[in-house]
C-alpha positions as YAML, in Angstrom:
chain: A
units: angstrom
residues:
- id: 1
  name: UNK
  ca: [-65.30, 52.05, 34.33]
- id: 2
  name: UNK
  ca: [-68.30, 52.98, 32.09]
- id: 3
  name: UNK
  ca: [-70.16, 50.32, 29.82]
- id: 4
  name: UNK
  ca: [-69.09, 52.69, 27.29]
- id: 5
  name: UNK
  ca: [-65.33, 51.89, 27.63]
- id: 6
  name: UNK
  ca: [-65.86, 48.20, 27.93]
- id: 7
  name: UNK
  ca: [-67.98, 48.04, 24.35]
- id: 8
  name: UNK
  ca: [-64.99, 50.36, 22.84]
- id: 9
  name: UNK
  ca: [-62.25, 47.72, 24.27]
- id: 10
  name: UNK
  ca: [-64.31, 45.08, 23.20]
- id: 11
  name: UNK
  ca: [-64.51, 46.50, 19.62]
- id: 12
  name: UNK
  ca: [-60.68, 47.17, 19.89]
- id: 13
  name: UNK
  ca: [-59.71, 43.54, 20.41]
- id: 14
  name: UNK
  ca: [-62.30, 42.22, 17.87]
- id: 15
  name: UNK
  ca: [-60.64, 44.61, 14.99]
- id: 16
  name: UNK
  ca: [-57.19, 43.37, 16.36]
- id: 17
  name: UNK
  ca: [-58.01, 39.44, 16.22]
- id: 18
  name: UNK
  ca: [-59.49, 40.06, 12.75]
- id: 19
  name: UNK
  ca: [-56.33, 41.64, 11.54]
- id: 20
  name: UNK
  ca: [-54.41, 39.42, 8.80]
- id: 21
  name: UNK
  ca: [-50.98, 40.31, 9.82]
- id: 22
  name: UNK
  ca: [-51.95, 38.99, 13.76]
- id: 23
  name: UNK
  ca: [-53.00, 35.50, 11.88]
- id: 24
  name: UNK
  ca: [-50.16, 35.32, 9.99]
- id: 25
  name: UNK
  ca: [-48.12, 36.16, 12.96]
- id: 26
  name: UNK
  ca: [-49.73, 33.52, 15.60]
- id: 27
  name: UNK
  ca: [-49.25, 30.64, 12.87]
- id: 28
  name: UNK
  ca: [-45.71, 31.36, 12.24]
- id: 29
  name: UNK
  ca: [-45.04, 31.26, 16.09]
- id: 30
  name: UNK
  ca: [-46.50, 27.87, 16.07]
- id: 31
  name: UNK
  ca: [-44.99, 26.47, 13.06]
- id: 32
  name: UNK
  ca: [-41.54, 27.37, 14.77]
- id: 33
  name: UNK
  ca: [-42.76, 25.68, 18.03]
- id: 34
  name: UNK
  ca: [-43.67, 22.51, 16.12]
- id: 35
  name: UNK
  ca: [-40.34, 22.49, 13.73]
- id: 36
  name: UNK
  ca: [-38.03, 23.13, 16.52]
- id: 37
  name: UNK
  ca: [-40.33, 20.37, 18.62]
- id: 38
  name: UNK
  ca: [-39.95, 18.04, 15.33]
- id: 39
  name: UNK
  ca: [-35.90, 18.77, 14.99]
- id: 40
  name: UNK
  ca: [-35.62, 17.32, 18.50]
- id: 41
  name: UNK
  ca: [-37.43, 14.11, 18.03]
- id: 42
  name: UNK
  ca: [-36.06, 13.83, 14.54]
- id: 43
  name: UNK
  ca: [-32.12, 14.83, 15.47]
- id: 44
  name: UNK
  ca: [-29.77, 12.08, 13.87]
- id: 45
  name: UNK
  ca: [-28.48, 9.72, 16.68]
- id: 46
  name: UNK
  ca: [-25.07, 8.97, 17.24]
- id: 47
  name: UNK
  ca: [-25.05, 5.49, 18.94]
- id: 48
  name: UNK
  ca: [-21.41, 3.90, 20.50]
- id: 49
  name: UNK
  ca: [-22.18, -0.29, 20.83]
- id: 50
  name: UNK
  ca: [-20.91, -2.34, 23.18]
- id: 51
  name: UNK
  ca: [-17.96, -3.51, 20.53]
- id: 52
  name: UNK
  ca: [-17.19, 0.30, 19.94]
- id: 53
  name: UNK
  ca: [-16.39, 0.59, 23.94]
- id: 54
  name: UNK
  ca: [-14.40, -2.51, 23.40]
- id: 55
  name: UNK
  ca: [-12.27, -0.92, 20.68]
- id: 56
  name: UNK
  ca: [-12.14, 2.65, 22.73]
- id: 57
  name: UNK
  ca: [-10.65, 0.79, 25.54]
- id: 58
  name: UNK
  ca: [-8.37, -1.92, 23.90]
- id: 59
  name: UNK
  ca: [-6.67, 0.69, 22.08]
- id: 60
  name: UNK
  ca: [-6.42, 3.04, 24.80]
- id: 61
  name: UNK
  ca: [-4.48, -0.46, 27.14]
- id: 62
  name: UNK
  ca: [-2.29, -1.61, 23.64]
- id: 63
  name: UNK
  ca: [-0.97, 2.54, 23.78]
- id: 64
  name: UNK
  ca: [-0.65, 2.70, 27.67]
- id: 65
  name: UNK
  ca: [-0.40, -0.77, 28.51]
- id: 66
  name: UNK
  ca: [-3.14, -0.56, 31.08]
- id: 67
  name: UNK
  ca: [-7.21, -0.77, 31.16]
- id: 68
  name: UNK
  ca: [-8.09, 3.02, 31.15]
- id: 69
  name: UNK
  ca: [-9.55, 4.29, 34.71]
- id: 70
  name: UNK
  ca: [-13.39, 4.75, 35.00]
- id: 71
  name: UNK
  ca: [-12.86, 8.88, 34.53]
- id: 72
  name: UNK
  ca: [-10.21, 8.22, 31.63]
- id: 73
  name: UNK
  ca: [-12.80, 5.96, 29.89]
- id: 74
  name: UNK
  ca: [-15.43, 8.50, 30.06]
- id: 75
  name: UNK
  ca: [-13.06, 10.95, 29.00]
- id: 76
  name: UNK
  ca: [-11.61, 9.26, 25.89]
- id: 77
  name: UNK
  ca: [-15.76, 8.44, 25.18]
- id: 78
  name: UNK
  ca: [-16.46, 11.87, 24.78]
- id: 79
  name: UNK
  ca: [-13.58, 12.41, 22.27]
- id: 80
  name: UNK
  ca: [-14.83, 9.61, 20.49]
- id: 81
  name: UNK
  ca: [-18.41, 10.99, 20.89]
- id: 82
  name: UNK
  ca: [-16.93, 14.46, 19.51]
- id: 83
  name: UNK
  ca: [-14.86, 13.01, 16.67]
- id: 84
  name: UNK
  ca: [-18.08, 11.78, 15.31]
- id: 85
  name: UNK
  ca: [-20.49, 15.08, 15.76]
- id: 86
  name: UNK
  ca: [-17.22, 16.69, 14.01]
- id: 87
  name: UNK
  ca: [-16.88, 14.44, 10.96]
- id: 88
  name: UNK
  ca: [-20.77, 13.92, 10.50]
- id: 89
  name: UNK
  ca: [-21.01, 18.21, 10.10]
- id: 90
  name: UNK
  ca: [-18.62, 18.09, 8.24]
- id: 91
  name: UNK
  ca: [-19.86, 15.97, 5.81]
- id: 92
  name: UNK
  ca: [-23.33, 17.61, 5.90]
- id: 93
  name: UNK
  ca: [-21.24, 20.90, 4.51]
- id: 94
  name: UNK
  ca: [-19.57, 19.01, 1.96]
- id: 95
  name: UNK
  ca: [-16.41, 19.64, 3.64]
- id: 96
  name: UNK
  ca: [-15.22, 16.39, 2.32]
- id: 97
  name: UNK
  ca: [-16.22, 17.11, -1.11]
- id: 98
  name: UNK
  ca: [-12.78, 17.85, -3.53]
- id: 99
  name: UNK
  ca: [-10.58, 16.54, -0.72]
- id: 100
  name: UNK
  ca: [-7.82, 14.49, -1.94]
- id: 101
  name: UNK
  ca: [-6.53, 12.98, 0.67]
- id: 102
  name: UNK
  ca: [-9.81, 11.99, 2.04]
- id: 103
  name: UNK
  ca: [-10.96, 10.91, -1.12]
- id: 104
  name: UNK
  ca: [-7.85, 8.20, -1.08]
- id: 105
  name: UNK
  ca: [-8.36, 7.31, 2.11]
- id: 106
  name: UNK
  ca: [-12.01, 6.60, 1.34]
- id: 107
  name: UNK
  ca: [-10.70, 4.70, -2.05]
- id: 108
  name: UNK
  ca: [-8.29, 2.79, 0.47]
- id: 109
  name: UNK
  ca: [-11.16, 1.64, 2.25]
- id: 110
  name: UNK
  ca: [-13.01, 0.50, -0.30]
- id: 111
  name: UNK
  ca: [-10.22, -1.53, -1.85]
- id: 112
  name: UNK
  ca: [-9.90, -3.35, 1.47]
- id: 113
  name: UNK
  ca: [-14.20, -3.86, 1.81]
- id: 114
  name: UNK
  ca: [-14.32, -5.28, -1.48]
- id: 115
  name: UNK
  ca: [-11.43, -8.08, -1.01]
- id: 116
  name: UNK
  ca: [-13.42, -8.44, 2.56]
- id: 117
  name: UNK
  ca: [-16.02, -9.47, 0.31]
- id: 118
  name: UNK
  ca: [-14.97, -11.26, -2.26]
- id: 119
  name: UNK
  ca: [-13.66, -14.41, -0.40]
- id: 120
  name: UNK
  ca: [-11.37, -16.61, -3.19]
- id: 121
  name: UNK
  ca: [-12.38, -20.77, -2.80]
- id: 122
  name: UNK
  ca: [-9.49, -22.57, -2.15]
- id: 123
  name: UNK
  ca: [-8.05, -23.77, -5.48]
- id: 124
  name: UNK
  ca: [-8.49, -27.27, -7.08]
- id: 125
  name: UNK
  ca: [-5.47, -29.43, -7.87]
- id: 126
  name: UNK
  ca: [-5.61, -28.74, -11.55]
- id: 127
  name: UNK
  ca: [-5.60, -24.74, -11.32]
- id: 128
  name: UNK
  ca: [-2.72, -24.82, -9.17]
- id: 129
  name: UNK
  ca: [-0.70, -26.99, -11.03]
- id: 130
  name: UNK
  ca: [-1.42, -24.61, -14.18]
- id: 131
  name: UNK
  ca: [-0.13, -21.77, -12.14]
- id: 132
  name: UNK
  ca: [2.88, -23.74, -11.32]
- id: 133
  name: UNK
  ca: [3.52, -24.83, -14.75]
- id: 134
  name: UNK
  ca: [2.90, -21.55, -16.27]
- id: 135
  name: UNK
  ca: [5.24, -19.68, -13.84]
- id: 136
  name: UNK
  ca: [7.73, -22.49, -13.53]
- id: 137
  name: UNK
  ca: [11.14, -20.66, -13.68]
- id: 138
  name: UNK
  ca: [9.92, -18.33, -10.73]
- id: 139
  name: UNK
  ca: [10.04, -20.99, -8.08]
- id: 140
  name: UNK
  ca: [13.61, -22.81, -9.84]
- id: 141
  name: UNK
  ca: [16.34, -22.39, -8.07]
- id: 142
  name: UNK
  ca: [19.09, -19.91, -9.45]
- id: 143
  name: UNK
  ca: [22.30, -20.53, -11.36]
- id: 144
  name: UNK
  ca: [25.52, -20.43, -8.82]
- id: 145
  name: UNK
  ca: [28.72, -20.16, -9.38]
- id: 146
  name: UNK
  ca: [32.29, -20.79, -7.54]
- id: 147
  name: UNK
  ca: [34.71, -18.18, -8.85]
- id: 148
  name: UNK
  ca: [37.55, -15.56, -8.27]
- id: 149
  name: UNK
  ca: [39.05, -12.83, -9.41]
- id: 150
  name: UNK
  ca: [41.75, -10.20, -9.39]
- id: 151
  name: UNK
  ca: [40.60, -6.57, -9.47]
- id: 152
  name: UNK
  ca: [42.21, -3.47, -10.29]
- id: 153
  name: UNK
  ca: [40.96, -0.07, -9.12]
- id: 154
  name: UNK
  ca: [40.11, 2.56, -11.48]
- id: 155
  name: UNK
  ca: [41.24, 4.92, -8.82]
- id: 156
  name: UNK
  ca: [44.87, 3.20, -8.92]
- id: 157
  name: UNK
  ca: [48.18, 5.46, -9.15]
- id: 158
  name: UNK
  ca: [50.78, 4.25, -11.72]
- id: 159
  name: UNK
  ca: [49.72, 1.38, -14.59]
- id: 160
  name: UNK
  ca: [46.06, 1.95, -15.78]
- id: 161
  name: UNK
  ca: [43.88, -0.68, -14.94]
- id: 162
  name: UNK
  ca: [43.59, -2.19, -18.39]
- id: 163
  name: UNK
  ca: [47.20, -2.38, -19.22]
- id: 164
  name: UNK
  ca: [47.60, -3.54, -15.45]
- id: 165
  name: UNK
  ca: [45.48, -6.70, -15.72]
- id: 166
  name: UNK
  ca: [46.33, -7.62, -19.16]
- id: 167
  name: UNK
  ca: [50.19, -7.68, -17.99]
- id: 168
  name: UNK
  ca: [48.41, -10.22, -14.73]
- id: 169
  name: UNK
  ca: [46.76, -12.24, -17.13]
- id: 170
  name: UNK
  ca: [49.51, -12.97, -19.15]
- id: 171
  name: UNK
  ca: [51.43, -14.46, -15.62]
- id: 172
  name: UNK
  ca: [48.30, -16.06, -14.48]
- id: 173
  name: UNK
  ca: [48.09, -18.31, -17.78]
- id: 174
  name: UNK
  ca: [51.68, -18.86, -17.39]
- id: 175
  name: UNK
  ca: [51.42, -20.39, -13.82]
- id: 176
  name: UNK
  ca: [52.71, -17.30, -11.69]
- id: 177
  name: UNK
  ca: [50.95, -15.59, -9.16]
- id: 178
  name: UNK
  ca: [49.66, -12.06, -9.94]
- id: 179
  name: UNK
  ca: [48.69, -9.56, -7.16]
- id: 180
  name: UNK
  ca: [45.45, -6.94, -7.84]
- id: 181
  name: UNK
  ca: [44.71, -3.98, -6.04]
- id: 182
  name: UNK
  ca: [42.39, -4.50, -2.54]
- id: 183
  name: UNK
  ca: [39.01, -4.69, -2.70]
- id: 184
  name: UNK
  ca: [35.82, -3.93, -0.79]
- id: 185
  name: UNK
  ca: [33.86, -7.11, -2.06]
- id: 186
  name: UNK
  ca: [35.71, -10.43, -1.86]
- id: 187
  name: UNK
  ca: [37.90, -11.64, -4.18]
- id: 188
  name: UNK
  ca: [36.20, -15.37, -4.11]
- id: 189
  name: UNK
  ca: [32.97, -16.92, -3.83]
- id: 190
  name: UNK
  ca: [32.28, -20.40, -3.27]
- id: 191
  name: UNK
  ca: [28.59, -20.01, -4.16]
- id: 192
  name: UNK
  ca: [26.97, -17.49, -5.56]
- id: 193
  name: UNK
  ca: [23.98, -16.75, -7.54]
- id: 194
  name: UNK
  ca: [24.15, -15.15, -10.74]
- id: 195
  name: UNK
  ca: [21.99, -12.56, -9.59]
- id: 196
  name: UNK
  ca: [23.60, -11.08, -7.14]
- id: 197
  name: UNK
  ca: [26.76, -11.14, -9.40]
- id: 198
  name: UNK
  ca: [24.61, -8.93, -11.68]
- id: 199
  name: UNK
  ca: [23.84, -6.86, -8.50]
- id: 200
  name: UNK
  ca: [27.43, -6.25, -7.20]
- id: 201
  name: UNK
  ca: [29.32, -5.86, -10.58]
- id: 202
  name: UNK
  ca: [27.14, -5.46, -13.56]
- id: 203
  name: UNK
  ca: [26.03, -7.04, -16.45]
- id: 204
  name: UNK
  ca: [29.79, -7.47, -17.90]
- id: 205
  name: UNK
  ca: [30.95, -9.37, -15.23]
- id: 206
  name: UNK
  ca: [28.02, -11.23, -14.89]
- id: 207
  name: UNK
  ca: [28.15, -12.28, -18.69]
- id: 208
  name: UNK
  ca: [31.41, -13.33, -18.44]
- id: 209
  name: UNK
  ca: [31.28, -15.58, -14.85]
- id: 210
  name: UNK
  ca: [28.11, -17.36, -17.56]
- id: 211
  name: UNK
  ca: [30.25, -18.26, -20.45]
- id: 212
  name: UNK
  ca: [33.73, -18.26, -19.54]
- id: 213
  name: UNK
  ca: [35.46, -22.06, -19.38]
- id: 214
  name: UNK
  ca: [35.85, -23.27, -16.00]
- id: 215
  name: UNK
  ca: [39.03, -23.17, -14.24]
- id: 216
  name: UNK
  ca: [40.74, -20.86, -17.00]
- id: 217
  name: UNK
  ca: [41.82, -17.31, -16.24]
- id: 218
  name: UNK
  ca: [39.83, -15.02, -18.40]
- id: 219
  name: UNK
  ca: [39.95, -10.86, -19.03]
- id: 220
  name: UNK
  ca: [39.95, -7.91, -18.77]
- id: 221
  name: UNK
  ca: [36.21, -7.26, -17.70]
- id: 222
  name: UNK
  ca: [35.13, -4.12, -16.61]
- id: 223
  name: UNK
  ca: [32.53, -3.46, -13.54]
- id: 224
  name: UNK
  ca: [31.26, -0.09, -12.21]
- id: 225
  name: UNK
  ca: [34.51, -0.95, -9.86]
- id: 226
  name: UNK
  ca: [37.47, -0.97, -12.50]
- id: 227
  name: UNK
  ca: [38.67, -4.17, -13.62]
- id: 228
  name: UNK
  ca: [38.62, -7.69, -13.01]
- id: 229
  name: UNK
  ca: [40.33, -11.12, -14.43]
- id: 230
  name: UNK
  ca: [38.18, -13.96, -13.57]
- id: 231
  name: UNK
  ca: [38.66, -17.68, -13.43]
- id: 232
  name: UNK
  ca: [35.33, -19.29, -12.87]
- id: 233
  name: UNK
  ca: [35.57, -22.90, -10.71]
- id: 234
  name: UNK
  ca: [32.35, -24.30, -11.19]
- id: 235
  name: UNK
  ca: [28.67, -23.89, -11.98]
- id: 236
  name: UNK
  ca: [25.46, -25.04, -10.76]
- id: 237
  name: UNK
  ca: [22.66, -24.68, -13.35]
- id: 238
  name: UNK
  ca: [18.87, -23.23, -12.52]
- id: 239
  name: UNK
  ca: [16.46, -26.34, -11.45]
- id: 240
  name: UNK
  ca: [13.11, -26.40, -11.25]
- id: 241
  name: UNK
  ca: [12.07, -28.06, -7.65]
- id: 242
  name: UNK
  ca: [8.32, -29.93, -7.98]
- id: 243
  name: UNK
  ca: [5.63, -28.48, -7.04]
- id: 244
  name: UNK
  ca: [5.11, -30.58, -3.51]
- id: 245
  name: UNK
  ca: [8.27, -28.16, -2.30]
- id: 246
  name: UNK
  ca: [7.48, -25.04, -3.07]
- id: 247
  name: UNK
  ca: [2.97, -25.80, -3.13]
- id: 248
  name: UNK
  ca: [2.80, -22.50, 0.11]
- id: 249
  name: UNK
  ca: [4.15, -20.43, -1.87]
- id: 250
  name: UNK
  ca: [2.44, -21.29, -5.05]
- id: 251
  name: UNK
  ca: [-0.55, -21.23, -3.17]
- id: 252
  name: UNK
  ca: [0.40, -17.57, -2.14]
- id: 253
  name: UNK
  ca: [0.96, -16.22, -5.20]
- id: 254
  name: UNK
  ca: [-2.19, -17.89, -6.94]
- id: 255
  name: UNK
  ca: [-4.46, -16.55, -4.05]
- id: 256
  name: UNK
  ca: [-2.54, -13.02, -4.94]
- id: 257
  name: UNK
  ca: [-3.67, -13.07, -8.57]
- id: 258
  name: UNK
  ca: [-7.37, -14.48, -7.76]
- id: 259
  name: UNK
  ca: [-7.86, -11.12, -5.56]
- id: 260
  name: UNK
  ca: [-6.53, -8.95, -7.88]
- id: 261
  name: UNK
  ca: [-8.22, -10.32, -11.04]
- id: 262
  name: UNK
  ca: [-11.54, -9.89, -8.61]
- id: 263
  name: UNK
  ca: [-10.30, -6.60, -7.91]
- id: 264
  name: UNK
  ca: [-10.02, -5.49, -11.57]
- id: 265
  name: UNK
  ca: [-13.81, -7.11, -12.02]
- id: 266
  name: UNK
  ca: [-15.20, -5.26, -8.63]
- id: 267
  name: UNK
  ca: [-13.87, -1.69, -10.57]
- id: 268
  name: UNK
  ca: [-14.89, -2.83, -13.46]
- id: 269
  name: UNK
  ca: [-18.60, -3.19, -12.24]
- id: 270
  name: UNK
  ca: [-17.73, 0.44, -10.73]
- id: 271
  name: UNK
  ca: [-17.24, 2.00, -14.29]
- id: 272
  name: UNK
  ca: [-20.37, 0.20, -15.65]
- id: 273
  name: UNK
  ca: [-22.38, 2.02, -13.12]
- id: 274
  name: UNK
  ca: [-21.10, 5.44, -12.78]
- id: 275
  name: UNK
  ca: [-20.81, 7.70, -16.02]
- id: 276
  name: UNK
  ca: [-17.23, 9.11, -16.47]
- id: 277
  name: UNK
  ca: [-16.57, 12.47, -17.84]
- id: 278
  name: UNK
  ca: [-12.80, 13.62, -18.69]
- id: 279
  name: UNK
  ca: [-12.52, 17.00, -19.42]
- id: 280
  name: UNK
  ca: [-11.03, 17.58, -22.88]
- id: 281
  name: UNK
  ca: [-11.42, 14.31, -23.95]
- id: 282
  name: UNK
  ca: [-14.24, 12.90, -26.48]
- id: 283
  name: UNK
  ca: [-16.84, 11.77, -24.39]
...
């Protein structure tokens, strides 16, 4: 080769290296090799703890009712690996965004973090006796009554069911027996509550077993049934019981309205800090 060739190659290379687009070219090739170097050290971690195993495998013995194998808990590990890599993409492409259903879920969530949170102190004497008192006829016990009555179908063939038990009533008061059509519910009770009078045969009925004198045959009364003379045997009137009897459930029901007035406080704060914007409504 000729020293004429070399000082033309060497003049080619030095023209080459001083081209712009070869610069431009050699520090884009290394800015990939130190992003993509960068990306690997910097890649978010996804990190199972000791108590996460614990949870993997108790829930895999409460559905099987047996410790998962060595090759079945490596198994159900990579799901659990893979459920995560799957819902943390997902949320980096906003697939979660506009979601209802995992927006409620997420709302669920809080709800249950935030009475985590909030622990309610044990009430003092005085507060739960003010709860007591101020809900008093919620813990009394209900009105009863001892009662019976004849009943006549409004599906009966013959005499209509009015005419039927006003003709009974008249021989009850006199001291005969009169005979009703069968029923489906009994014909006596020896203790009811009013309630489930109200329940069974409607507000009518129910009125009626209230007022009507004892031991004295009164009618007709209509219920979603057809219709009914009564004679009402005896009452028991609502009591309140003292506070030492029913303090559990007091207690219950006190604790129950501390979390959700905390509740209403914890959403509260919510609406102080975000802005709300209702479309078509003055802002």
């Amino acid at each position: 080769m000729s020293p004429g060739s070399d000082s033309a190659r060497v003049a080619m290379w030095r023209r080459v290296l001083r081209e712009p687009l070869l610069h431009f070219l050699v520090i884009g090739v290394a800015l990939f090799v130190a992003i993509s170097v960068a990306s690997g050290l910097n890649r978010p971690t996804v990190r199972l703890e000791a108590r996460d195993l614990e949870q993997i495998a108790a829930y895999w013995e409460m559905q099987t009712q047996r410790p998962p194998t060595r090759d079945e808990l490596a198994s159900i590990i990579q799901e659990r690996v893979d459920e995560e890599l799957m819902a943390r993409e997902a949320i980096r492409l906003g697939l979660d965004k506009d979601d209802m259903i995992v927006r409620r879920r997420l709302a669920q969530k809080m709800a249950f973090a935030s009475e985590d949170v909030s622990a309610i102190p044990a009430p003092r004497e005085a507060d739960l006796q003010a709860y007591y008192d101020k809900n008093r006829t919620r813990y009394a016990t209900p009105a009863r009554l001892a009662l019976r009555h004849v009943y006549f179908s409004q599906d009966r063939t013959g005499t209509s069911p009015p005419i039927a038990a006003t003709e009974a009533l008249a021989k009850l008061k006199s001291g005969q027996p009169a005979a009703g059509d069968p029923a489906l519910l009994p014909l006596a009770y020896a203790d009811i509550a009013a309630a489930d009078l109200l329940r069974d045969y409607g507000p009518d009925f129910t009125r009626v077993a209230r007022e009507a004198p004892l031991m004295t045959w009164v009618g007709p009364v209509t219920s979603p049934y057809g219709v009914h003379l009564i004679q009402v045997q005896s009452r028991l009137a609502s009591e309140t019981v003292p506070l030492a009897e029913v303090r559990a459930e007091v207690l219950d029901a006190w604790m129950a309205e501390q979390r959700q007035i905390k509740n209403r406080a914890f959403r509260q704060g919510l609406r102080q800090r975000y802005k709300v914007e209702i479309a078509g409504l003055p802002q």
